[in-house]
N, C-alpha and C positions, 0 to 999 in steps of 0.2 A: 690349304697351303697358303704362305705369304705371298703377297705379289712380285711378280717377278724381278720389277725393281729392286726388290729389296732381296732377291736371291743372290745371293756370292758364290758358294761354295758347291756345283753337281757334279757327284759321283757315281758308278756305278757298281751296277750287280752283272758283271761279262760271265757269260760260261767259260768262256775260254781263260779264264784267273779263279774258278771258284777251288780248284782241285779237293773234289768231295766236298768242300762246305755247305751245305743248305741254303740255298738262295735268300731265302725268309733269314736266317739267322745272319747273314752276310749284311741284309736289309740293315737289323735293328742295330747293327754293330755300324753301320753309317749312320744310321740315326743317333745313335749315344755320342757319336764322336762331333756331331754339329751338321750334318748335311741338310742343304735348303730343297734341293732335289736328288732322285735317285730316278737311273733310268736302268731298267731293263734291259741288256744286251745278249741275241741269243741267237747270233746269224746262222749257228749251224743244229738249231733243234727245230720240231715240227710246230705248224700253227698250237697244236693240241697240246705239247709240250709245253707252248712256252704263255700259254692260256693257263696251264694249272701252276705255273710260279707265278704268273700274274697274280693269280689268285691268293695264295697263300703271302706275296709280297703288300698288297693291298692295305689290308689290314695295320701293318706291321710301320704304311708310309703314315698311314690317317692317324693311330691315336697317336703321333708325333708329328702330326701338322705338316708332313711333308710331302711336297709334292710325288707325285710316283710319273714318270713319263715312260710309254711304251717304242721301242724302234721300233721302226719301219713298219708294224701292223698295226692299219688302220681301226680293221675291225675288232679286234682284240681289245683295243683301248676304248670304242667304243661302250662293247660287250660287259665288260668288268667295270666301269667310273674310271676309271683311269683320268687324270688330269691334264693329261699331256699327250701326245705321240708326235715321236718326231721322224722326219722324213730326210734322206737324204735329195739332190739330185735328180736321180734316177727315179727314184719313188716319184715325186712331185711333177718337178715341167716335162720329165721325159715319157711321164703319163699324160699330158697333155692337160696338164691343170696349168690354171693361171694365176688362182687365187686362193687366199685361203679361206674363204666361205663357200666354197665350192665341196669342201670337205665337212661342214659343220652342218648338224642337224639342227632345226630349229628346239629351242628352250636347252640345246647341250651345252655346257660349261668346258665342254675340251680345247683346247689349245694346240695350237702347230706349232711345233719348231723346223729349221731347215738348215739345214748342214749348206756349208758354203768354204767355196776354195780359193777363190780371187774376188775384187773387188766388184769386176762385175756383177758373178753371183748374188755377190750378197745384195749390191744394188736392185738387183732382179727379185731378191728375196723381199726386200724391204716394198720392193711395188707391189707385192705379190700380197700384203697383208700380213706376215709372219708374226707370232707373237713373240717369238725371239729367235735369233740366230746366233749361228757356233760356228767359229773362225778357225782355218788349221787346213793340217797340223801345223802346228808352229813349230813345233821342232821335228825330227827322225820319229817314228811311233812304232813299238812291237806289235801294236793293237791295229796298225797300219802300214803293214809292212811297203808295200808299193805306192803309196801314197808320198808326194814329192812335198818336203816344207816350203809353208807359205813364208816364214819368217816373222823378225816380228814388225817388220814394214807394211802386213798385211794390220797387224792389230794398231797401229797409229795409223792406219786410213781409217779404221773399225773408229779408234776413238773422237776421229774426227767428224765423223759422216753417219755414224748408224744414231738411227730416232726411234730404234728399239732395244731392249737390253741382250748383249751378246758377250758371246760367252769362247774366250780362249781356250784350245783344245792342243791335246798333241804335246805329246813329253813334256809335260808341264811336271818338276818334282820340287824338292825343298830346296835346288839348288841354282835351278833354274828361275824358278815364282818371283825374284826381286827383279830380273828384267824386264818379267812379261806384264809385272805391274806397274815398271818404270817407261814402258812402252804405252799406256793408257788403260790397261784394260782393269777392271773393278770386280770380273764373275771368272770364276775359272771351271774349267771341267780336269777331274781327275779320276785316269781309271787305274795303272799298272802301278803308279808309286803309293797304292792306297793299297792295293789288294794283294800286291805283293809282297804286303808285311804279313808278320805273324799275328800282331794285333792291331785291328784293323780300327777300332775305336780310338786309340792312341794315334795312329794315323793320322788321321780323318782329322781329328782335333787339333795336331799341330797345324797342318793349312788352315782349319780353321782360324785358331790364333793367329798366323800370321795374315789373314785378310781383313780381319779384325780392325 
């Protein structure tokens, strides 16, 4: 995968948006459209589950140079190469970790990311080691339904203060993205206005173009 600096564009593979489509094929269909990352989201399948998409997604990230990141299973990401797992809150300090080498095996090349909701947070995060953080929602989120927006007052703190590359989250779509880029922020995350087209490649690629 490229370095995260230089990542803009992560989308994902949510179960909850594939209706029937093939995880793997949803993959390569963000990969054709431009995605720098793709993350795994699968809060409501079993470890075993969401171990054999990993599996079959793997593949599909590497011979496209793209990063793959697994939620919130550590060991999973471990398990398979996975380049990424990311953690929210709950997962992380509310397990009583502090750091992110706390999580890292010696000679592993994985990376933490840490979901964050206010400034503190992400401050928290940023002491914490994180290899990057995800700010939000920034707006209302289907994907989040109870989740209260941060605004995008939260992403001009981000762009003023974070010393790692972070990434805007949360109803981010083609109508929205001039604010949230007018607001600082340079990486976006996108999951419902990508997957909830009929072609997903076409998609993925107009964000693409417009971070361009």
């Amino acid at each position: 995968m490229k370095p995260l600096l230089d990542c803009k564009l992560y989308t994902f593979v949510d179960t909850a948006y594939l209706r029937g489509r093939a995880p793997e094929v949803v993959a390569q269909q963000l990969c054709d459209g431009g995605s720098d990352l793709i993350q795994l989201r699968a809060k409501n399948s079993s470890p075993e589950e969401i171990r054999r998409m990993a599996e079959k997604i793997l593949p599909v990230t590497s011979r496209a140079n793209v990063g793959f990141v697994i939620n919130d299973h550590l060991e999973i990401a471990r398990a398979i190469g996975a380049d990424i797992c990311h953690l929210g809150q709950e997962d992380f300090f509310d397990a009583a970790f502090t750091h992110v080498d706390q999580l890292k095996i010696e000679n592993s090349k994985l990376k933490i990311g840490l979901s964050t909701h206010a400034p503190a947070q992400a401050q928290r995060a940023l002491d914490a080691g994180a290899d990057y953080i995800a700010i939000g929602p920034i707006y209302a989120t289907g994907t989040k339904p109870t989740a209260r927006p941060v605004t995008l007052d939260y992403a001009r703190w981000a762009a003023a203060h974070a010393t790692v590359p972070w990434f805007a989250i949360g109803g981010i779509n083609l109508l929205t993205l001039d604010d949230v880029l007018a607001a600082g922020a340079k990486r976006i995350c996108v999951v419902s206005a990508i997957l909830n087209e009929s072609d997903i490649a076409k998609a993925c690629a107009q964000f693409r173009c417009r971070l361009s």
